[in-house]
N, C-alpha and C positions, 0 to 999 in steps of 0.2 A: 144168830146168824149175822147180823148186820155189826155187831162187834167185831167176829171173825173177819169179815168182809175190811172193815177199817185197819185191823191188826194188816192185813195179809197187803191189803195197799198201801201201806206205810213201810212197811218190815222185805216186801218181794217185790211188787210193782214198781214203786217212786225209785227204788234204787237203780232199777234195769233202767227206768227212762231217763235220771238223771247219767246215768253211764253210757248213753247211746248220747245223749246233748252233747257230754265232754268229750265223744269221741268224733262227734260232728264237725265240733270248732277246731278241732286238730287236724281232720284229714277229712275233705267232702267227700269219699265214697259211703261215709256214714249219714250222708245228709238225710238220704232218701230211708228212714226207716219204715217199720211196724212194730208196736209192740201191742201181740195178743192178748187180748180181757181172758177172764176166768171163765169157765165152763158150770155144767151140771154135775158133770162127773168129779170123785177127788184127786185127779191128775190135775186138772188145771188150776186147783188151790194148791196142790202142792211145788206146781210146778210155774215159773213163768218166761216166757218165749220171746221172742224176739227175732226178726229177720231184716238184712239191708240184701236188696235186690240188686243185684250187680247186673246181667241179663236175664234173657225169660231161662227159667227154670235153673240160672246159675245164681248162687248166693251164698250170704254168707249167714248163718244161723249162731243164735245166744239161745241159751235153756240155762235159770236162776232156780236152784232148789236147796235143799235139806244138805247136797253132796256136794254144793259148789255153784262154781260157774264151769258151762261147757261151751266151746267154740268149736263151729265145724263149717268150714269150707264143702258146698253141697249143687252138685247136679242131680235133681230127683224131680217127679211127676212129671217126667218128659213122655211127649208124644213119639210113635212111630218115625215118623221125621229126622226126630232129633238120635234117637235111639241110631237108627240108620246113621248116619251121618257121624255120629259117637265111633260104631264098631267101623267104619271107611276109613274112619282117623287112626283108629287102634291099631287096623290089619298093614295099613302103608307104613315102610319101613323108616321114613323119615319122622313123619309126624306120632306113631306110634311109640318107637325108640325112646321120642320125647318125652311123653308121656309113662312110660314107665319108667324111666332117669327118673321124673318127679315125684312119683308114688314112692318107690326105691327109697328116694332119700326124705319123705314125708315120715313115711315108715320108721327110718333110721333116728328121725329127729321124734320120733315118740306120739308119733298120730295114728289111730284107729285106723283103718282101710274097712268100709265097709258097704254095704248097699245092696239093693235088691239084686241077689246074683243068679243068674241059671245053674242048674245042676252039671250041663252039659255043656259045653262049646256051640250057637248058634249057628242054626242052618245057613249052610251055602259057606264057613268056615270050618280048615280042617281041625280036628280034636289036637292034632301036634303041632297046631301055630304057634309059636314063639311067645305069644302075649295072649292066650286064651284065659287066662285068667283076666285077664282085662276085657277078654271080647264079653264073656259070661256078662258082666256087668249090664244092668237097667237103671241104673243110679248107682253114684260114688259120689261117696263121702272121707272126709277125711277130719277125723276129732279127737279133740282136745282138751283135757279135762284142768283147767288156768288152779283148781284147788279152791279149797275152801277156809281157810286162815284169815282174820284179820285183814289183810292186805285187799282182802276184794273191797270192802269197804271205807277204801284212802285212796287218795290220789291214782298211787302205782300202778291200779288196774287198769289204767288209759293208754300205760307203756306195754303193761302184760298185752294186751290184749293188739295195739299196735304192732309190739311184733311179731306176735300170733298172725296176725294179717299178714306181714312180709314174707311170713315162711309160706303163707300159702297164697301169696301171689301168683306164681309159675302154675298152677293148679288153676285157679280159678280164670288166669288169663288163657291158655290151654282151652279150658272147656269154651270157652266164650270167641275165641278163635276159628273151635274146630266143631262146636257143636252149635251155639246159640246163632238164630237165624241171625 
């Protein structure tokens, strides 16, 4: 075990943290990271995670495994509050509009749309709102799978990964606008 344990910190761990270092000195919204130790279960030897907290419950997440590297731009474990305050954003025509122009074109540029979603359109909105698919929403995500080649492990992946951040700018700034206290 404690082999495994060495392999897995050398080969998954060191890489993720020295990849969050290089993307610290490049741009401070990296400064402030985490990156999560291993578990009991075999997800988290297979997997290794990483989060830079942009506001409460807005961030941006790393997941290092077997299939790559993935980025994803993330509003999730929000309170009532925040949820509230999420679907006022969604339903008004200004800020909402906004809001799916961004997904729209997240979507276009090749990112996941997904997250804890309701079945049904949310009480006290109508089922034919214009943006019910956004209202459904308890969490949005939006992910990106940077690959697994070579390249994660040189330099380049400081650019991939930079401007993986810029495309989800508009998104993350958005939630932190219109959701984060």
């Amino acid at each position: 075990m404690r082999e495994t344990r060495k392999d897995r910190e050398r080969l998954v761990r060191q890489p993720m943290v020295s990849l969050l270092h290089d993307l610290a000195r490049t741009d401070p919204v990296f400064e402030d990271h985490s990156v999560w130790r291993y578990g009991k279960t075999p997800w988290w030897w297979q997997n290794q995670s990483a989060v830079v907290r942009i506001a409460p419950n807005v961030e941006i997440g790393f997941r290092f495994n077997l299939e790559g590297l993935h980025m994803q731009g993330a509003w999730w474990y929000a309170g009532s509050d925040q949820i509230s305050r999420f679907r006022a954003a969604v339903a008004a025509e200004a800020s909402g509009s906004v809001l799916g122009d961004v997904v729209a074109e997240l979507r276009a540029k090749g990112f996941e749309i997904n997250g804890d979603v309701l079945k049904r359109a949310p009480r006290g909105y109508p089922a034919d709102h214009p943006r019910t698919t956004l209202l459904r929403h308890r969490s949005l995500l939006a992910v990106r799978h940077l690959g697994c080649d070579e390249q994660l492990r040189t330099p380049e992946v400081v650019d991939r990964v930079l401007a993986t951040r810029e495309e989800l700018g508009p998104l993350l700034t958005w939630l932190t606008d219109h959701v984060a206290p």
